[in-house]
C-alpha positions as CSV (number, residue, x, y, z in Angstrom):
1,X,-33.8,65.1,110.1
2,X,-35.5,67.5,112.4
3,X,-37.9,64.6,113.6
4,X,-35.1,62.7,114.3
5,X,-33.5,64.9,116.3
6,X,-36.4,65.9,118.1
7,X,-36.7,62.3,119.3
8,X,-33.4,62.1,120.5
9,X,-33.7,65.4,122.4
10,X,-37.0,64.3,124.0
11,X,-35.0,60.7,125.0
12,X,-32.0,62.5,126.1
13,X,-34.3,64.7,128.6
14,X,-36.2,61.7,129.9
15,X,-33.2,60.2,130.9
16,X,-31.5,63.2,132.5
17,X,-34.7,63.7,134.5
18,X,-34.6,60.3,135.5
19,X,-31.4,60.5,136.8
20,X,-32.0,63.7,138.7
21,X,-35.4,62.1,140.4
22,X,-33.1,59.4,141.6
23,X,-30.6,61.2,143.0
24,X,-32.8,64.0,145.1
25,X,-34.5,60.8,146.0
26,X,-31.1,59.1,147.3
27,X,-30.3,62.6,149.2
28,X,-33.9,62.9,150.8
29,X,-34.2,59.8,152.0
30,X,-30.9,57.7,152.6
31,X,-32.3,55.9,155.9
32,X,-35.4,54.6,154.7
33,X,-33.6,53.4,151.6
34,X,-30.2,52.1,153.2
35,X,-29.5,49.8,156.3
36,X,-26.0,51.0,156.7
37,X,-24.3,53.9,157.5
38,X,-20.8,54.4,157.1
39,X,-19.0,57.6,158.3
40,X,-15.3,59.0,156.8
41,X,-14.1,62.2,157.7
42,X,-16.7,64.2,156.5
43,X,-18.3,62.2,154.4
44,X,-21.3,59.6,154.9
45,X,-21.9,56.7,152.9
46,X,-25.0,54.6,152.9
47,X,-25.1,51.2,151.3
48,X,-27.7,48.5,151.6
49,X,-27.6,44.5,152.0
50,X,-31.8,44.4,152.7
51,X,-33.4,43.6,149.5
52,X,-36.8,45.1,151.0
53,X,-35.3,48.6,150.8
54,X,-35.1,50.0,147.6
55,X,-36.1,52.3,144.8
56,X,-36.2,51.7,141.0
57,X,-37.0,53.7,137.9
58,X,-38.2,52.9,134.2
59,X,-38.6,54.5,131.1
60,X,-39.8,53.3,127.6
61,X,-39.9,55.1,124.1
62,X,-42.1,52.8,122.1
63,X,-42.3,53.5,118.1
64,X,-39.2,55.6,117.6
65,X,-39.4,55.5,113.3
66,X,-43.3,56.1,113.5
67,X,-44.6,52.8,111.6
68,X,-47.6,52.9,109.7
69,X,-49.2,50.2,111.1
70,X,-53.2,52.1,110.7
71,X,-56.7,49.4,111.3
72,X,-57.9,50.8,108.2
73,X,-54.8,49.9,106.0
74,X,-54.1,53.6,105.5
75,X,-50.4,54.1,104.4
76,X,-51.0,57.9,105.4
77,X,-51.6,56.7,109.2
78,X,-48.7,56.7,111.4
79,X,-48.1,55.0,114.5
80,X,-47.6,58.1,117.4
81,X,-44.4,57.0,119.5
82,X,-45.7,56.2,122.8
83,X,-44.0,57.2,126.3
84,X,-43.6,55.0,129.8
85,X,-42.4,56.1,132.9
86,X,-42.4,54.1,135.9
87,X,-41.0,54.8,139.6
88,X,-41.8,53.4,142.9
89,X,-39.7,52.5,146.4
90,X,-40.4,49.7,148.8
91,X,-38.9,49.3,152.5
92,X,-38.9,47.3,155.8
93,X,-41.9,48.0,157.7
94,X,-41.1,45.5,159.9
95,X,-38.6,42.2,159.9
96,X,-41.5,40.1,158.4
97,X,-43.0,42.6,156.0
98,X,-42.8,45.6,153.8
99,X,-44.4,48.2,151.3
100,X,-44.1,48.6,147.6
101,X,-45.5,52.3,146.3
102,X,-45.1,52.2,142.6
103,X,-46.6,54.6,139.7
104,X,-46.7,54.4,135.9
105,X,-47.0,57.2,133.2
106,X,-48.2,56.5,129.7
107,X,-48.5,58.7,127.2
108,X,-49.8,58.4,122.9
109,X,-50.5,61.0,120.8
110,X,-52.8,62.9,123.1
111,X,-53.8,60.1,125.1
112,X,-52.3,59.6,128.6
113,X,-52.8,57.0,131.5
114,X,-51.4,57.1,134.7
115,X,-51.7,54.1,137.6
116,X,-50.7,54.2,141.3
117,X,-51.0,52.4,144.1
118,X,-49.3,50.0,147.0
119,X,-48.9,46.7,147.8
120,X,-48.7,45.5,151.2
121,X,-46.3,41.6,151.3
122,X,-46.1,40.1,154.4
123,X,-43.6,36.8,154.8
124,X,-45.6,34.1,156.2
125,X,-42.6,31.4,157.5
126,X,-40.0,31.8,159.7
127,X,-36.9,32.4,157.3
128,X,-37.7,36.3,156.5
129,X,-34.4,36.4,154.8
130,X,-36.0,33.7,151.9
131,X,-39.4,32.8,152.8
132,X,-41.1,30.2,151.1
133,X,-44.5,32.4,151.2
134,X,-45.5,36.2,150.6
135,X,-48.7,37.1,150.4
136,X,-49.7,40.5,149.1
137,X,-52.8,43.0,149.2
138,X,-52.9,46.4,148.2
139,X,-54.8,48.7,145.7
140,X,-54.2,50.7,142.7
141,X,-55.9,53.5,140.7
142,X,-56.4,54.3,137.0
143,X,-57.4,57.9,137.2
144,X,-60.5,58.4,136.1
145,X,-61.0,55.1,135.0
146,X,-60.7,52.0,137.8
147,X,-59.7,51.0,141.0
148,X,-57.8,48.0,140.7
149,X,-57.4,45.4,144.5
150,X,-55.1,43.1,144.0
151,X,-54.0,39.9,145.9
152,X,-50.9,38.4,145.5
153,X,-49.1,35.0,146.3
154,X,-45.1,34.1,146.0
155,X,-44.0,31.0,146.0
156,X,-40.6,31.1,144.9
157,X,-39.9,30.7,142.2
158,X,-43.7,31.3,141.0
159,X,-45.9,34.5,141.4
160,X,-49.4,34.3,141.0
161,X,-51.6,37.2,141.4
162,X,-55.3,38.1,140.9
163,X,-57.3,41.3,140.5
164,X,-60.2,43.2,139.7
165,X,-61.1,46.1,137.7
166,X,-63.9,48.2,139.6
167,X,-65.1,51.0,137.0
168,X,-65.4,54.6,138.4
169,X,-65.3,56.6,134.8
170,X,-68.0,58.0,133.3
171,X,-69.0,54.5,131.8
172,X,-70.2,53.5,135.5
173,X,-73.5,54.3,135.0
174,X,-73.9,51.9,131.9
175,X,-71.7,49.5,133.3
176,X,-73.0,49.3,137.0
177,X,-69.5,50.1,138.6
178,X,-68.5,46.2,136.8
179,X,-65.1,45.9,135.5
180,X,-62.9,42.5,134.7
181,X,-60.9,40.4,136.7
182,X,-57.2,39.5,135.9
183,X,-55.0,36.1,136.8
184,X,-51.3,36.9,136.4
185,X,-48.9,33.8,136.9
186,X,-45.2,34.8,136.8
187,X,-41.6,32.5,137.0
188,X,-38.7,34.3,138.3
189,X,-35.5,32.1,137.5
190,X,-32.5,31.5,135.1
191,X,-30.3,33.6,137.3
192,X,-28.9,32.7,140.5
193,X,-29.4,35.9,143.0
194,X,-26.7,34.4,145.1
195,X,-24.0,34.1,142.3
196,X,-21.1,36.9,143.5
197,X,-21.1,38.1,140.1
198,X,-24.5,38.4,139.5
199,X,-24.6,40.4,142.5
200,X,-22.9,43.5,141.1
201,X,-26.3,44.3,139.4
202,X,-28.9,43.8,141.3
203,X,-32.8,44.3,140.2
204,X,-35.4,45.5,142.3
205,X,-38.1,42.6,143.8
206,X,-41.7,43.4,143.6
């Protein structure tokens, strides 16, 4: 009973802190993250019809009843639950392009990653409000482990992107620096963006 209550006590604080991360970030920076601003009395409201400006959060609790799931076929071996945390924002640099800054958090037992980095997308037609094309470039870091460049290519509805794992841990010196490179392809669809009442919950676009 205690386990279980200290699960839902760690679950119940992750999400509270999540919530309180969005809002100071909301309150810090409205501008960047809004394009309008309406005023009322004393009050100021920002809303936000660009889909390059925005911010998202994510968390995961992975493992929650502790499986016994061991290589070794132990039935003593538990499963540790295993933590996620993810945040990033993204806005306009300018009409034809803009910058995703995104992190993730992982935690296991006493094991911990954590990867950041940017991604540059420039839209290469004319239509900036639904370009065929978006190319990205940016970088992202393991610590203590990689740094990952990535390129990236949208065609709606497709997303194919391809990377490379350059090794800076303490492996390096056995491994020459090599890493291993990575092809994603991704399909965005079954929902129309455009439907009114799909529009009351909107997702962010990376």
């Amino acid at each position: 009973m205690k386990k279980i209550l200290k699960r839902v006590f760690k679950i119940t604080f992750l999400t509270i802190l999540g919530g309180i991360l969005t809002i100071a970030i909301i309150i810090l920076f409205p501008q960047q993250l809004f394009a309008k601003k309406i005023s009322y009395k004393k009050f100021t409201v920002y809303s936000n019809e660009n889909v390059d400006n925005n911010i998202f959060l994510g968390a995961a609790y992975h493992h929650f009843n502790h499986p016994k799931n061991s290589f070794y076929r132990n039935p003593n071996v538990e499963l540790d639950p295993k933590w996620v945390g993810s945040a990033g924002i993204k806005f306009s640099v300018t009409p034809s392009s803009y910058l995703t800054i995104q992190a993730d958090y992982s935690k296991q037992g006493k094991f911990n990653e954590i990867v950041a980095g940017a991604l540059y997308g420039i839209k290469l037609n004319e239509e900036i409000e639904n370009p065929v094309y978006t190319i990205h470039g940016g970088a992202f870091i393991r610590m203590n482990d990689a740094i990952i460049p990535v390129i990236k290519l949208d065609y709606h509805p497709f997303s194919v992107s391809f990377s490379y794992d350059a090794n800076i841990s303490k492996l390096k010196t056995s491994s020459y620096g090599r890493g291993g490179f990575e092809l994603s392809v991704s399909y965005i669809g079954f929902s129309n963006r455009n439907n009114s009442s799909v529009n009351y919950m909107r997702c962010p676009r990376f």
